[in-house]
N, C-alpha and C positions, 0 to 999 in steps of 0.2 A: 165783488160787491161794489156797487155804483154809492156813489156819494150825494148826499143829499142836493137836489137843483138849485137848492136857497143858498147854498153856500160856497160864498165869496172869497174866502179864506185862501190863498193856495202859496200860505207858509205858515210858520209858527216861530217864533225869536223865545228862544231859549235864555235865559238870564244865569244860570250856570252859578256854580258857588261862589265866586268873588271876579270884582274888575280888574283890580289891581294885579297889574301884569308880575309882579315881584311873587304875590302871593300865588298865584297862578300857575308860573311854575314852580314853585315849592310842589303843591298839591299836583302835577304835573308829575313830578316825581317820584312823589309816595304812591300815587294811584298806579303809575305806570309797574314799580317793583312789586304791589301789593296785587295786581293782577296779575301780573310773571310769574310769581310764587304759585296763586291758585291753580293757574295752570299746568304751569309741570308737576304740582302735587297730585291734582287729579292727571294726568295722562301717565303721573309714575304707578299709580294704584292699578289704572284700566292696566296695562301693560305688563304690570305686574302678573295680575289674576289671568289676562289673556294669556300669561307664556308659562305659568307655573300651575304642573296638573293637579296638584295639591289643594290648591285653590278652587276647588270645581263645583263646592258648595252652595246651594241658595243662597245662602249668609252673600257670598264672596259675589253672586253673578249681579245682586243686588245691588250692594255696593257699589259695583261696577258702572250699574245704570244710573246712580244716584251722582257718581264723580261726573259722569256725561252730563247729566244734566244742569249738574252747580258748573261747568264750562259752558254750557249754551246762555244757562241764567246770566253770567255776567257778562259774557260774551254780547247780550244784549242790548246794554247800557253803557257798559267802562267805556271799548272802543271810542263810541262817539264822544262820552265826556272827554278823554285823554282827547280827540281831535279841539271839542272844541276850546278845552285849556290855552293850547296854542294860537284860536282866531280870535280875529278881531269882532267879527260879526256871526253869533253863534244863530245860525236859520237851520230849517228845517223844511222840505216840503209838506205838503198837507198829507199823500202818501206816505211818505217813509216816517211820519211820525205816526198814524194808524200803523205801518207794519211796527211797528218799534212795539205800541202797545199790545199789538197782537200776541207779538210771540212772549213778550215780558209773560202777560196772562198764562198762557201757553202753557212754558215752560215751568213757572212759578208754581201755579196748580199740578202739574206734572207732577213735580218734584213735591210735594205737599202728600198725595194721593201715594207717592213712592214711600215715603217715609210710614204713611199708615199701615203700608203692604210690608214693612220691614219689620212694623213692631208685630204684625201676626205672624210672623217669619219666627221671632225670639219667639214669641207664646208656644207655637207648637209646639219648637226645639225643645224646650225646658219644661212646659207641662202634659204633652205628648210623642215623647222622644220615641217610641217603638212604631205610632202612625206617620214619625218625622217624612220619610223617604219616601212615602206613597201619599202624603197629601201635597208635599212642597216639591215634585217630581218638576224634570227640567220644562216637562209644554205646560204644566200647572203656572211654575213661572213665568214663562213666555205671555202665558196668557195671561195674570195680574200683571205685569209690564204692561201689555199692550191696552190693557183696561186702563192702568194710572193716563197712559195718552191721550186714550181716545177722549179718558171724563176731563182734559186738559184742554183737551181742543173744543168742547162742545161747550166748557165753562170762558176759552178764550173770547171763542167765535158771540158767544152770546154778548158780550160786553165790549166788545169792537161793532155788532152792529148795531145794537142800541146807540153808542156813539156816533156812527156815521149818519143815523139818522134822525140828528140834531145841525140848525140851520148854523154857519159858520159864519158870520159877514162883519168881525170885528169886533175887542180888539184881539190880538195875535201874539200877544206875550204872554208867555208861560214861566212861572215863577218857580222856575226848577232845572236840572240838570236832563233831563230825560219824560219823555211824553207817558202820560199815564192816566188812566180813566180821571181820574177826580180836579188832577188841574185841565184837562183839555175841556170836558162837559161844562165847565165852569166858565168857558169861554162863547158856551152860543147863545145865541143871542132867542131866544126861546124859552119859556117854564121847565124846567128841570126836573122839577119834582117825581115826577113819577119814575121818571127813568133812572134818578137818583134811588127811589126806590127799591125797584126792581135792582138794580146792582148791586143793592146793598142785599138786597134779599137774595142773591144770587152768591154773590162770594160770603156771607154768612153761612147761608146754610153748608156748603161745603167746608169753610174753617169747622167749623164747629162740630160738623160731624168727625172729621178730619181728629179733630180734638178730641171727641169723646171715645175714638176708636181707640187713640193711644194712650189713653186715660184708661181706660175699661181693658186692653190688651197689659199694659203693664204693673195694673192692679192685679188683675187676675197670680200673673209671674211670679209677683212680690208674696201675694198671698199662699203660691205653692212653693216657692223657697221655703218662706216662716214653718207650712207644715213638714216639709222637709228635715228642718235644722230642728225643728222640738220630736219628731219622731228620731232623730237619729242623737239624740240628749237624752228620751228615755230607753234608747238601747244601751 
């Protein structure tokens, strides 16, 4: 994707959570263990499910794909904050701050879209446990997997190029740790309105669908527990 002719831009100065070097590496520190942690919690999980046949359930392959993605998700951000904790002069190119929001989007929605495919995963199990095996079968999943990506990638790609197609020619400070639709658009030098809108209509409508899925899937669950536990109180 080519970047807008009007724009001048070709950095972006990150202003990052604090100056003061004392404080900097304090937070240098907790960020650094508190990503070490996510990390081998999720590669302990994938690792797990990979090596134990046990585990060979939807439930589990789920899971799986969901630890991947909370490692990509942070993987997207920490690194560079943990780098620029350490500089003096936290820059960015004009590049690698679209890729950065790219994949943030990406993965984000990914993982958003995964999680709505897990609470239909419990629904089955628990209110169609005899169709469990032959609706939630292993390409069944494969294939919601590769759907949560593809509607991740089309939800990314839509709000990176709306972005690039705003003029860039100053000023170049971003009031934040990490490039993201709302502080970068807020920097061109152009009417924003519409494009504002359209993003907002854009990752609205999928939270919210997102939302009413696991809303509506874990009502659904709660409400066949309750007849559950009162038919097995009149037995």
């Amino acid at each position: 994707m080519a970047r807008s002719n009007f724009s001048q831009v070709t950095e972006f100065i990150l202003l990052g959570l604090s100056d003061t070097r004392e404080l900097q590496v304090v937070l240098f520190t907790i960020f650094f263990l508190a990503y070490t942690m996510v990390l081998l919690g999720n590669l302990l999980i994938i690792v797990t499910v990979r090596t134990d046949p046990k585990l060979s359930s939807p439930m589990y392959f789920l899971l799986c794909n969901l630890s991947f993605l909370d490692i990509c998700c942070t993987s997207v951000t920490v690194p560079r904050m943990l780098v620029d904790l350490l500089s003096r002069r936290k820059a960015i190119v004009f590049e690698g701050c679209i890729a950065q929001l790219f994949f943030l989007h990406f993965v984000g929605s990914s993982e958003m879209f995964l999680l709505a495919v897990m609470a239909y995963d419990r629904y089955t199990a628990i209110c169609k446990p005899l169709h469990y095996t032959a609706i939630m079968s292993r390409w069944a999943c494969w294939l919601l997997v590769c759907s949560c990506w593809a509607g991740g990638f089309l939800h990314s790609i839509t709000q990176t190029w709306l972005t690039i197609q705003l003029p860039f020619c100053g000023p170049n400070t971003i009031d934040s740790y990490f490039c993201d639709v709302q502080p970068v658009i807020h920097l061109a030098c152009a009417d924003i309105y519409l494009t504002q809108w359209l993003m907002a209509s854009n990752s609205g409508l999928i939270s919210l669908g997102c939302f009413l899925l696991l809303l509506t899937s874990y009502t659904l669950l709660l409400l066949s527990l309750r007849g559950r536990l009162t038919q097995g109180h009149c037995k």
